[in-house]
Residue frames as qw, qx, qy, qz and C-alpha x, y, z in Angstrom:
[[0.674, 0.346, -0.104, -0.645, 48.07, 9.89, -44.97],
 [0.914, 0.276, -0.251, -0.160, 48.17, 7.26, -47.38],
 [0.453, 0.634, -0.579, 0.241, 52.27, 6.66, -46.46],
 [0.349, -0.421, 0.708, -0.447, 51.81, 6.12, -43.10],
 [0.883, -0.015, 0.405, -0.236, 49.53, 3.37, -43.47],
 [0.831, 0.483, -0.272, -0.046, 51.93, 1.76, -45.89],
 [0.292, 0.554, -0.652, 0.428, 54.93, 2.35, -43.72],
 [0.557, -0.188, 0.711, -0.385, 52.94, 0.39, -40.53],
 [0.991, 0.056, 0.031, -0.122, 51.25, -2.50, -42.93],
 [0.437, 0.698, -0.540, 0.172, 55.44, -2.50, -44.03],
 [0.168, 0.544, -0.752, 0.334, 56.62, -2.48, -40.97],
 [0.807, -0.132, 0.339, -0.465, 53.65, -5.10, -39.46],
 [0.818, 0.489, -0.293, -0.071, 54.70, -7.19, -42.59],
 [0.381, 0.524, -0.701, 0.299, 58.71, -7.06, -41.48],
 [0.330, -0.451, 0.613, -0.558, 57.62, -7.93, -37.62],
 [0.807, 0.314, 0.053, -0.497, 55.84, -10.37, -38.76],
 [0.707, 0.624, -0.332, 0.000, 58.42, -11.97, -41.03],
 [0.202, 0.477, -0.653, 0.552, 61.48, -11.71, -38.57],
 [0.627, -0.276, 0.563, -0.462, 58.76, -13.99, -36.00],
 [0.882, 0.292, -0.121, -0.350, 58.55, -16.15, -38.64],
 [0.466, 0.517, -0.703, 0.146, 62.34, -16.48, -38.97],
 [0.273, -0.590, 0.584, -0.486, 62.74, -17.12, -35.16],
 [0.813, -0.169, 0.311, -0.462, 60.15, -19.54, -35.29],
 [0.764, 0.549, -0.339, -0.003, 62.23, -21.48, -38.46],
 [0.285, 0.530, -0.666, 0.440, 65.24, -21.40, -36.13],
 [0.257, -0.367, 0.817, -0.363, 63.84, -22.93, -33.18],
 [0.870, 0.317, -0.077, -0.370, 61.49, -25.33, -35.08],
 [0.784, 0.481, -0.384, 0.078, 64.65, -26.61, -37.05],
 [0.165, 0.552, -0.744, 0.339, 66.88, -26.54, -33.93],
 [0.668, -0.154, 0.441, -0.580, 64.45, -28.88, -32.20],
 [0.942, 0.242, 0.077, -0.217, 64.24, -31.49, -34.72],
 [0.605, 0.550, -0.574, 0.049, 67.45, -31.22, -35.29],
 [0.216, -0.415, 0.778, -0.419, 68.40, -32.44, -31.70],
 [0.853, 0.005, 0.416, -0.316, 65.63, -34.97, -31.66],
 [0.888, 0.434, -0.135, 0.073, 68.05, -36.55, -34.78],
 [0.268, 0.623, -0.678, 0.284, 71.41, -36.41, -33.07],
 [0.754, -0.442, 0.397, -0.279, 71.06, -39.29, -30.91],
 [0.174, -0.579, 0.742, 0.289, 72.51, -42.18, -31.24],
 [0.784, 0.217, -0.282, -0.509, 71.40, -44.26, -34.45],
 [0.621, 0.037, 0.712, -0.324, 69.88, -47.61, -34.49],
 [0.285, 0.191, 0.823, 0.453, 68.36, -49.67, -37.15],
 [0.015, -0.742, -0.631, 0.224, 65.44, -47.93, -36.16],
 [0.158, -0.766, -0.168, 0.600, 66.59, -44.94, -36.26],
 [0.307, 0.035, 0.693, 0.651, 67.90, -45.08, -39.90],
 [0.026, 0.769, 0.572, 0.286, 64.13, -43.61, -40.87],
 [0.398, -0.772, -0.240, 0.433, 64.66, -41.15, -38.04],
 [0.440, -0.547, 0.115, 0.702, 67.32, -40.21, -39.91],
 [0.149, 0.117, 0.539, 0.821, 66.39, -39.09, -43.32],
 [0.120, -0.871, -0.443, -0.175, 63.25, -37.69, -42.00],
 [0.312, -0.793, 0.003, 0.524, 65.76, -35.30, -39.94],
 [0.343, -0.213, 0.425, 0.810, 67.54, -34.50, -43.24],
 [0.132, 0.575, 0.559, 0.583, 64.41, -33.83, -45.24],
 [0.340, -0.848, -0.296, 0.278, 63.21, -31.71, -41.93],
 [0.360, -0.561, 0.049, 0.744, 66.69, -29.70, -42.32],
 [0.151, 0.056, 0.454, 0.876, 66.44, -28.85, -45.72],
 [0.024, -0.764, -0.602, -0.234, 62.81, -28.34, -45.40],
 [0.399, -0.739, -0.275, 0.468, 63.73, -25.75, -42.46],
 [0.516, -0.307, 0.272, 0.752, 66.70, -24.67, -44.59],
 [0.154, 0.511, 0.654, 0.536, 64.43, -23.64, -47.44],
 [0.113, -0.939, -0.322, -0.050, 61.85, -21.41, -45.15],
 [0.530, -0.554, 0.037, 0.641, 64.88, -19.90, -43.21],
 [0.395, -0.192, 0.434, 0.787, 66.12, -18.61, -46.74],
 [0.035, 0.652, 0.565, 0.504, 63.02, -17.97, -48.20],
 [0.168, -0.880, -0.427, -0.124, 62.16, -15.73, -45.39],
 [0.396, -0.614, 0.134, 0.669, 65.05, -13.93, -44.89],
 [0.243, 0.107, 0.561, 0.784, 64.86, -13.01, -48.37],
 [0.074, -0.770, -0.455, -0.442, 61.14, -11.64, -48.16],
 [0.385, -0.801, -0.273, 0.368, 62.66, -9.92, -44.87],
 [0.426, -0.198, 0.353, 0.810, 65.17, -8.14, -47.33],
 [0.105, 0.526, 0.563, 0.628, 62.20, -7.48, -49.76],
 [0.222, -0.890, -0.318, -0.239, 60.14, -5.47, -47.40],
 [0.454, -0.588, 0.025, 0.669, 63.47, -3.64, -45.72],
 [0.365, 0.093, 0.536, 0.756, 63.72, -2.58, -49.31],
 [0.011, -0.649, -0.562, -0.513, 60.10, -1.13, -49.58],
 [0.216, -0.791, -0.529, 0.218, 60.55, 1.33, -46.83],
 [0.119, 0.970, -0.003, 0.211, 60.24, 4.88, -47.15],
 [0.629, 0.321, -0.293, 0.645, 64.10, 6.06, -47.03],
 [0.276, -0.512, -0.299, 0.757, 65.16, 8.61, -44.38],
 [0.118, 0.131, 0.228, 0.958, 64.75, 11.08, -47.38],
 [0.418, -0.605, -0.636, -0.235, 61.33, 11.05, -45.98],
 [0.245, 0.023, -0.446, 0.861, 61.90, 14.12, -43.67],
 [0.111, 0.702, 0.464, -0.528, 59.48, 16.33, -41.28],
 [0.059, 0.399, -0.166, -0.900, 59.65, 18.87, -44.27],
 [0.227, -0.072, -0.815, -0.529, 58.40, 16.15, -46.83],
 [0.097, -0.457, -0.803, 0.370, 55.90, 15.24, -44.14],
 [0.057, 0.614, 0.434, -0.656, 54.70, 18.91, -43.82],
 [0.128, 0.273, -0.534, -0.790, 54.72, 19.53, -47.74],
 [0.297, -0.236, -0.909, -0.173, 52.22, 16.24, -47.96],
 [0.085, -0.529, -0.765, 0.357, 50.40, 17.76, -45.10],
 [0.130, 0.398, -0.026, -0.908, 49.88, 21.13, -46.73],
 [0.200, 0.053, -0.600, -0.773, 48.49, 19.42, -50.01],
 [0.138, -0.390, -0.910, 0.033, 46.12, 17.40, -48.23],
 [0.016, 0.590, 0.431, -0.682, 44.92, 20.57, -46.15],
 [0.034, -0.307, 0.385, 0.870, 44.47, 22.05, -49.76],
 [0.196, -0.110, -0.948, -0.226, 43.08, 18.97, -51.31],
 [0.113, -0.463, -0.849, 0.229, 40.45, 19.34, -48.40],
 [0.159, 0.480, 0.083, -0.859, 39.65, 23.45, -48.51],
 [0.147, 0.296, -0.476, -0.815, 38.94, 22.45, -52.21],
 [0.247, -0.248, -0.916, -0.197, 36.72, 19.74, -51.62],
 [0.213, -0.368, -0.599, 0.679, 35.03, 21.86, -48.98],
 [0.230, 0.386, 0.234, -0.862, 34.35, 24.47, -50.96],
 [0.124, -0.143, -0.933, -0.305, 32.82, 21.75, -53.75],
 [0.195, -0.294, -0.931, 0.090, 30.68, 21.04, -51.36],
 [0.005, 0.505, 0.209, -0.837, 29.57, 24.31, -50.22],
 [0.154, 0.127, -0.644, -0.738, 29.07, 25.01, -53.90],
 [0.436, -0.117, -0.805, -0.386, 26.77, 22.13, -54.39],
 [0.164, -0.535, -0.756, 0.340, 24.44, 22.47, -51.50],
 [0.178, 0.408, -0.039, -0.895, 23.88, 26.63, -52.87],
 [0.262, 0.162, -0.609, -0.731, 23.34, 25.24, -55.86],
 [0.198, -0.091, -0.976, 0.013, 20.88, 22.67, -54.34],
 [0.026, 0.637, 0.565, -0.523, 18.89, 24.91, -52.08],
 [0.127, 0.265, -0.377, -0.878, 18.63, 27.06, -55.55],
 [0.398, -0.200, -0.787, -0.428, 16.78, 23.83, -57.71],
 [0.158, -0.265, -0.769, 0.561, 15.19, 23.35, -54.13],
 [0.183, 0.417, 0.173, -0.873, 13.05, 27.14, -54.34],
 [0.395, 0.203, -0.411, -0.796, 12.74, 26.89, -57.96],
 [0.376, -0.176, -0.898, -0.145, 11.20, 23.51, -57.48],
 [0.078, 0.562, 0.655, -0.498, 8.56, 24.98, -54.54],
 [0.302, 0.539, 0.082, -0.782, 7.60, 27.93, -56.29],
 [0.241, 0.142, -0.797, -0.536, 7.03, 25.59, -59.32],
 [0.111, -0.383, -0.880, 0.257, 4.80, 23.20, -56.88],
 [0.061, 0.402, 0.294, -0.865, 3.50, 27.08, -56.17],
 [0.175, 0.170, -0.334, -0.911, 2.60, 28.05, -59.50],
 [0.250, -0.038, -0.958, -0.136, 1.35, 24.43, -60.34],
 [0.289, -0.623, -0.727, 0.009, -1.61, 24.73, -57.69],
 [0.221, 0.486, 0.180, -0.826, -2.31, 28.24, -58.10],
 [0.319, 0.193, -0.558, -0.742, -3.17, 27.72, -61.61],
 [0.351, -0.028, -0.918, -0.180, -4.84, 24.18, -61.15],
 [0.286, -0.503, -0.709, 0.403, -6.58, 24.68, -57.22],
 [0.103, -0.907, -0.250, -0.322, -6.60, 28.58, -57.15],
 [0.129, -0.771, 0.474, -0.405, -4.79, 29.77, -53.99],
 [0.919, -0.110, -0.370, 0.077, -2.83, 27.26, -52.29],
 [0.369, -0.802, 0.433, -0.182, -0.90, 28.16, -49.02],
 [0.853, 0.410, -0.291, 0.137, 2.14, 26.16, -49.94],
 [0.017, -0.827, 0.384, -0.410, 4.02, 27.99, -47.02],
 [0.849, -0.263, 0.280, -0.363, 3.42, 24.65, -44.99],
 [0.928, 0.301, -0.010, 0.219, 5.33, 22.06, -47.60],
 [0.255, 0.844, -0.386, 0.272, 8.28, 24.77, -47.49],
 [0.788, -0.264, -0.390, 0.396, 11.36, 22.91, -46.03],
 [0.424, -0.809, -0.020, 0.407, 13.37, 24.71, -43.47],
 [0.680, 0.543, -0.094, 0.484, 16.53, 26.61, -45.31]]
């Protein structure tokens, strides 16, 4: 029911996350190499753009290992067994007998107001027309 889809957007979320990391890690190992050559005057920019790069990297890397920790946290524990499973599927199967017979309910009670509303339509043009063959308007039931 409701759990499962929480426990796949979860675990879409974590797969999700843990590509992110990967991508952080070969992102950041890329730039770093493209700063380990050997410096120049030139390079002297080269090189504090590779140090803001690492800490930039260093930042996501840590941020997202930390939202990969949050959503390991938000899944359903093991205590989530086949019993809990089939306890959750009984209440639904309740949940649904009771909505079932709702509904059941409320279509009697419909094809009730239904009659009393023809044989009203009846009375209505017997009294007003005389005889009125009304048998014709009658929905199926």
């Amino acid at each position: 029911g409701d759990k499962s889809y929480k426990m796949a957007d979860r675990l879409t979320q974590l797969q999700e996350a843990v590509n992110q990391l990967g991508e952080c890690f070969c992102n950041s190992v890329g730039i770093l190499q493209q700063g380990g050559g050997e410096q120049t005057e030139d390079s002297k920019d080269q090189v504090t753009s590779t140090s803001e790069n690492a800490e930039l990297f260093a930042s996501l890397i840590a941020r997202t290992a930390q939202d990969i920790d949050t959503l390991i946290e938000a899944l359903p524990s093991q205590e989530y067994t086949a019993e809990r499973q089939a306890e959750s599927l009984r209440k639904l199967e309740l949940e649904n007998r009771e909505c079932a017979e709702q509904l059941s309910r409320s279509v009697e009670e419909g094809e009730l107001l239904l009659h009393k509303i023809q044989e009203a339509l009846k009375d209505i043009c017997d009294s007003k027309f005389g005889i009125c063959d009304t048998s014709a308007n009658q929905l199926p039931s």
